[in-house]
C-alpha positions as a Python dict, from the first residue, in 0.01 Angstrom:
ca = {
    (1, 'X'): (0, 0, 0),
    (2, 'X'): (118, -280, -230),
    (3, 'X'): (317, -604, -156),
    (4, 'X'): (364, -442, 238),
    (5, 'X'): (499, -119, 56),
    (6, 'X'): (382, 264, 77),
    (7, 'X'): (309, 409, -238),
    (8, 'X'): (519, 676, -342),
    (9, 'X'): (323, 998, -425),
    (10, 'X'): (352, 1128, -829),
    (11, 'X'): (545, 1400, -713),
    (12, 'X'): (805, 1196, -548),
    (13, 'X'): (821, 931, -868),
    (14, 'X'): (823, 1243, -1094),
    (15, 'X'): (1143, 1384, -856),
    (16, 'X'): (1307, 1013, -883),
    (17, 'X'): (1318, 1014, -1224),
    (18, 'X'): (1460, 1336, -1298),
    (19, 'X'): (1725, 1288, -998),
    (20, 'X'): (1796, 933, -1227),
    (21, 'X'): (1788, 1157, -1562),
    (22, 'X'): (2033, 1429, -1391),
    (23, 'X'): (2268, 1200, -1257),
    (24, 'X'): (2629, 1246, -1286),
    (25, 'X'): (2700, 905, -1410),
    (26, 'X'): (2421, 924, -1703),
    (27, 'X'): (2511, 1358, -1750),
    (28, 'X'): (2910, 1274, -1810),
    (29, 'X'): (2890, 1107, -2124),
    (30, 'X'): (2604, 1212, -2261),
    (31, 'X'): (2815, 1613, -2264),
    (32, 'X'): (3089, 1453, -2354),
    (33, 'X'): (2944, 1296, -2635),
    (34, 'X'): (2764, 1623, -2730),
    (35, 'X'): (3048, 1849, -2709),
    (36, 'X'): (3348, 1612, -2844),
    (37, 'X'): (3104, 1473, -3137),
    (38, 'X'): (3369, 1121, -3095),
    (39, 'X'): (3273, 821, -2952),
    (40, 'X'): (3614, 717, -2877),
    (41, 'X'): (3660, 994, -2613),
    (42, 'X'): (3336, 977, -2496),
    (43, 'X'): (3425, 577, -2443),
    (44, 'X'): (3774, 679, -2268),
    (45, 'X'): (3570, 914, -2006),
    (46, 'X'): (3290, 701, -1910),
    (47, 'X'): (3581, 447, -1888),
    (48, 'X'): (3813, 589, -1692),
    (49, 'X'): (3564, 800, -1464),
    (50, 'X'): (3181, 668, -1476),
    (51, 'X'): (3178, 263, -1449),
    (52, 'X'): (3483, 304, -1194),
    (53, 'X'): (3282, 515, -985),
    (54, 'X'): (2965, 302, -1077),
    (55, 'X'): (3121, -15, -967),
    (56, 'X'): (3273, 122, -613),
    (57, 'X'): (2938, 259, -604),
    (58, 'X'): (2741, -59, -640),
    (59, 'X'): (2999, -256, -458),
    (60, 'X'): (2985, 33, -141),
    (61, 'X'): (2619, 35, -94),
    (62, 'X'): (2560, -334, -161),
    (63, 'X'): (2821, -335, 139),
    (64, 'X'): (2619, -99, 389),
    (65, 'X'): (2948, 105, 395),
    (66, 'X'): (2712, 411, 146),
    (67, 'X'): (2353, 436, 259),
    (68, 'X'): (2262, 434, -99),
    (69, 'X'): (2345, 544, -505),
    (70, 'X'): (2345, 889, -461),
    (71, 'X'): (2613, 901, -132),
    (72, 'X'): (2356, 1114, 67),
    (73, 'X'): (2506, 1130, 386),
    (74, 'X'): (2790, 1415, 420),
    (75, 'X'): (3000, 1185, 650),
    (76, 'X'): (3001, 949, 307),
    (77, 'X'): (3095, 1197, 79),
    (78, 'X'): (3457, 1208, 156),
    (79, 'X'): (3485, 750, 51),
    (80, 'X'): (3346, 872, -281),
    (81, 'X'): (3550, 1198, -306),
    (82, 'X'): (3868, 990, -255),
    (83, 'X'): (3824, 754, -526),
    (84, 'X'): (3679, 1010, -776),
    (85, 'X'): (3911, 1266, -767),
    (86, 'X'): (4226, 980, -854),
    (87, 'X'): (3987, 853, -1144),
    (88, 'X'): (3966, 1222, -1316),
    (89, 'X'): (4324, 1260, -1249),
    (90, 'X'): (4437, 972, -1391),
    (91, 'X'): (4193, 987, -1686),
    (92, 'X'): (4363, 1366, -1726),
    (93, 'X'): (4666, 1305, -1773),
    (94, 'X'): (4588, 968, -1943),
    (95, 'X'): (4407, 1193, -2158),
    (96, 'X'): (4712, 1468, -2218),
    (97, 'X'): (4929, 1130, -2312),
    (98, 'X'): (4668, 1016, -2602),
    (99, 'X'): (4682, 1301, -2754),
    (100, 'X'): (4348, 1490, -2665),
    (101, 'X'): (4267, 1854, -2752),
    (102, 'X'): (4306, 2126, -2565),
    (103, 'X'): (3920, 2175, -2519),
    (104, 'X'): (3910, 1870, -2411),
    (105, 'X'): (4203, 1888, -2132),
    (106, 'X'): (4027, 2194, -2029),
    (107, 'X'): (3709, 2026, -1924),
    (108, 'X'): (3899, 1738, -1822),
    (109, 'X'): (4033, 2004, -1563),
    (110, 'X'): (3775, 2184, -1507),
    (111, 'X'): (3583, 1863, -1394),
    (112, 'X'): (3873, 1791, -1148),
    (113, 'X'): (3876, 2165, -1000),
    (114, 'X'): (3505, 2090, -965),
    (115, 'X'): (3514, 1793, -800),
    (116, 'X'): (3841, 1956, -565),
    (117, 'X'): (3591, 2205, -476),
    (118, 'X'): (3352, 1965, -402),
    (119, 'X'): (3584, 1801, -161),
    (120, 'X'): (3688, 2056, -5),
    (121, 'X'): (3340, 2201, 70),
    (122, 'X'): (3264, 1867, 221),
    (123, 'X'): (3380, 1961, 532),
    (124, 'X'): (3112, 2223, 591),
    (125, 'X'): (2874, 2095, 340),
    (126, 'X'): (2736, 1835, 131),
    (127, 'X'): (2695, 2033, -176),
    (128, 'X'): (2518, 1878, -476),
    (129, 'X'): (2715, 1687, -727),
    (130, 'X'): (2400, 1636, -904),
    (131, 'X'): (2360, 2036, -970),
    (132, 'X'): (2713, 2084, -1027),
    (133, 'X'): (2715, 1861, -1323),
    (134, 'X'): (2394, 1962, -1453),
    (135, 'X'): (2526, 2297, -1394),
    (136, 'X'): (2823, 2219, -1594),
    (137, 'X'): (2659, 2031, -1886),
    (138, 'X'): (2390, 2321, -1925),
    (139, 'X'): (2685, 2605, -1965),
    (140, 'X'): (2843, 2351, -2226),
    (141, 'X'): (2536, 2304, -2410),
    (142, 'X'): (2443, 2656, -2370),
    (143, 'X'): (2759, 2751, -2554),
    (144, 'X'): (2775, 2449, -2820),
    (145, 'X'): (2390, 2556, -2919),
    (146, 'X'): (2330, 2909, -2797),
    (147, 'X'): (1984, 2882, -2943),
    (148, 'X'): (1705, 3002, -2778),
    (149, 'X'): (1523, 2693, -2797),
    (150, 'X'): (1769, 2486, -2629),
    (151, 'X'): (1870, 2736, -2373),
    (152, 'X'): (1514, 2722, -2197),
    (153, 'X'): (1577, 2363, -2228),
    (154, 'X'): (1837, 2331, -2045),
    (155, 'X'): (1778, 2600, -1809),
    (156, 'X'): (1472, 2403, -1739),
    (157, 'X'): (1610, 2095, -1709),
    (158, 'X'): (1892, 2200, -1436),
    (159, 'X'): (1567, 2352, -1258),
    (160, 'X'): (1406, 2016, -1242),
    (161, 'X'): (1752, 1864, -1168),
    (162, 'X'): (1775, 2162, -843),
    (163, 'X'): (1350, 2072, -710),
    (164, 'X'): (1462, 1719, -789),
    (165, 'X'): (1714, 1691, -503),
    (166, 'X'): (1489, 1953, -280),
    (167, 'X'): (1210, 1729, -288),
    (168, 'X'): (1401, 1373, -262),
    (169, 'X'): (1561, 1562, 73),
    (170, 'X'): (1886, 1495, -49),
    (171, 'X'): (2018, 1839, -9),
    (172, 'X'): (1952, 2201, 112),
    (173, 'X'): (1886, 2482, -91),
    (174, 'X'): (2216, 2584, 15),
    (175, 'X'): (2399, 2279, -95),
    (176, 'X'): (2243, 2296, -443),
    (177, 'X'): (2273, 2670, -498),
    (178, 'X'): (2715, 2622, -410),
    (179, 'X'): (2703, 2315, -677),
    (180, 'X'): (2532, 2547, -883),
    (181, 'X'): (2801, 2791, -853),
    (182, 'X'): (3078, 2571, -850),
    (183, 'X'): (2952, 2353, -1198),
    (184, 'X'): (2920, 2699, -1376),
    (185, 'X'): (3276, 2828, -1315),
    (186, 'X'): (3377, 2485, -1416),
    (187, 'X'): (3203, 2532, -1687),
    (188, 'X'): (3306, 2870, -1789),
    (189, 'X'): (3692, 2782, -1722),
    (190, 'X'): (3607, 2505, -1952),
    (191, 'X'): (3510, 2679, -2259),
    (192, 'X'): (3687, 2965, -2216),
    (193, 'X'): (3957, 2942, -2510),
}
């Protein structure tokens, strides 16, 4: 113990980090980045979705009304489902206005099927927004790079991502294998012309 505090065991650090490195808000614009190769719509996502959400986020759990970063209690879910499904909207069709690319407004969709799903799910269970994403970015990056190289990275990656969120008790097996299923057929609708 140090300063009054337990001391967190190297497997629990080691699953912090990679539950920080997986998150949605860090994941978002890094594939966007990667798979639009321009700043300027990489800038326009993490602008209309990310520091929204990051802000309400902040602002939320700094209030007591969200237990903490990651929204970890089900009953929470549906506060951060209601103001993230209006930011990918309106970043959508934002998006369709300015001119983006049909790629693009396919992801764009994708992401707000995903995130539908999500909601929807909610009811019955809190299914992982963490693996959906990393779900989503390693089917993207599978397909933008379909080397063998970084395939096993990825696929290892959203692995650490899955034991991540097992071992931080954030979510079930269960919830993490449906965001696994969901962030691939996102993915797949997304690249898929």
């Amino acid at each position: 113990m140090e300063d009054g505090r337990p001391r967190l065991s190297s497997t629990i650090a080691l699953a912090r980090v990679l539950s920080i490195a997986g998150h949605p808000f860090l994941l978002i614009p890094v594939l966007v980045a990667v798979a639009s190769r321009n700043w300027k719509w990489t800038a326009f996502v993490a602008a209309g979705t990310v520091l929204p959400l990051l802000v309400i986020t902040i602002r939320n759990v700094r209030r007591g009304v969200w237990s903490d970063h990651d929204v970890s209690h089900r009953r929470e879910r549906g506060g951060l489902y209601r103001v993230a499904l209006p930011c990918v909207a309106v970043t959508t069709v934002v998006g369709y206005f300015l001119g983006a690319g049909p790629g693009f407004m396919r992801g764009l969709l994708a992401a707000l099927g995903m995130l539908t799903l999500g909601a929807i799910g909610n009811r019955f269970l809190k299914i992982s927004l963490h693996t959906m994403t990393a779900a989503y970015f390693a089917v993207v990056i599978g397909k933008l790079y379909p080397y063998p190289a970084s395939t096993l990275a990825v696929v290892a990656f959203v692995a650490a991502i899955c034991w991540s969120r097992r071992k931080l008790e954030r979510h079930t097996w269960a919830e993490i294998a449906v965001g696994l299923v969901i962030g691939t057929a996102a993915a797949v609708f997304a690249i898929s012309g």
